[in-house]
N, C-alpha and C positions, 0 to 999 in steps of 0.2 A: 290526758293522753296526747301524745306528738301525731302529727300530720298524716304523718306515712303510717300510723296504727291505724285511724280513724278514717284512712282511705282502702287500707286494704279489707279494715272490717266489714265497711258500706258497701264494697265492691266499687268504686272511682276511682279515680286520682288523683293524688296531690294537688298536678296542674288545676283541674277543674274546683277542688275545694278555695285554691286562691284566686280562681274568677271571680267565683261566688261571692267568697268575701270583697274582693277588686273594684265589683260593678253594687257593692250594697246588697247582695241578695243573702249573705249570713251574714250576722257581725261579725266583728273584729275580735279573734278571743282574746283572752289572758295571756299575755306571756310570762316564762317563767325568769329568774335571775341570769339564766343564758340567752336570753330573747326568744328563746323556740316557741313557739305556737302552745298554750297549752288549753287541750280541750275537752272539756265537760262532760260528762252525760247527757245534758240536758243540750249541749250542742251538738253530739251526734244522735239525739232524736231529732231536732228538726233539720237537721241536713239528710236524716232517714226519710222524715216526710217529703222534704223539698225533692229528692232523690225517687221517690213514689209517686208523685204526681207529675212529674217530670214522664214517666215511666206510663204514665195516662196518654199524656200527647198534648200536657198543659202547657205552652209558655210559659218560659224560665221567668218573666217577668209577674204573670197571673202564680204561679205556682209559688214563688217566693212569697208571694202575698197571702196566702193564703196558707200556707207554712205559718207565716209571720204570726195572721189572727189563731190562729191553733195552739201557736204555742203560747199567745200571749190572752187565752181561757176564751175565746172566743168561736171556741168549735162548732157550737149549734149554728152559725154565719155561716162559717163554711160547710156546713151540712147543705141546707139552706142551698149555695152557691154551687156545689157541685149537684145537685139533684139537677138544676136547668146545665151547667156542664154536659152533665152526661148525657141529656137526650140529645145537646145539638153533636155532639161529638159521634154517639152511636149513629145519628143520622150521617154523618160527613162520613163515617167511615162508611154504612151501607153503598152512600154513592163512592167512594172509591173500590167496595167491590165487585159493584155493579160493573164499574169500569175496567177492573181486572177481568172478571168473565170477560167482557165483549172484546178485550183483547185479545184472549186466550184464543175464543173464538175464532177472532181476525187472524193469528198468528199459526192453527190448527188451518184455517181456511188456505191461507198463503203456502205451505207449506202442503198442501194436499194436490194442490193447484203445479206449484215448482215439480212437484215429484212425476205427476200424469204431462211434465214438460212444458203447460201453460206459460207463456211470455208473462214477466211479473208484471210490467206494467199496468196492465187492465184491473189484475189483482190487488195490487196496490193500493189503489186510485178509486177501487171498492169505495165509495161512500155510505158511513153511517146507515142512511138513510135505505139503502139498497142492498145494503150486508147482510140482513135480515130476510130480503126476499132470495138472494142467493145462495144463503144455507138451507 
């Protein structure tokens, strides 16, 4: 299949499939006797995968790689590598919601504050530390 099939089937684009292949993170396919791109089955699964673990929040370098060992029979590995993946990841994201909330918080607070006419500055300048005892 040509480029622009195997971009709109994945949901990408062109552009990013010739990154991919650019910086090594897919091969280089086949081309056909007009030089066009011609590509596989078996290259739009692992640009599905590469395209799903991307969609995890892997690095485009980690995720090629692990694409790579998947498709070349070594998926018990990457079984294996995304189990430790995933807890530091569900941990990283816990603390960025944590950070969401206290924002939301902050943002709810300043906004509570602006509306009863409070001067923002003081508001503002709320610290972390005291944000908590001033909710």
């Amino acid at each position: 299949m040509r480029i622009r099939t195997l971009a709109d089937r994945l949901g990408t684009t062109t552009h990013a499939i010739r990154y991919y292949e650019r910086h090594g993170f897919l091969p280089t396919p086949a081309r056909g006797e007009n030089r066009y791109r011609n590509y596989s089955e078996a290259d739009a699964d692992r640009l599905r995968l590469l395209l799903g673990l991307r969609q995890l929040d892997l690095p485009l370098d980690q995720a090629a790689e692990l694409a790579s060992m998947c498709v070349e029979g070594r998926c018990e590995e990457v079984s294996a590598e995304l189990r430790t993946v995933i807890l530091t990841k569900r941990a990283e994201l816990g603390r960025r919601m944590d950070d969401m909330r206290y924002l939301d918080q902050r943002l709810a607070h300043l906004q509570g504050g602006l509306a009863a006419g409070d001067p923002p500055r003081p508001l503002i300048m709320l610290g972390k530390e005291g944000h908590r005892e001033a909710m």
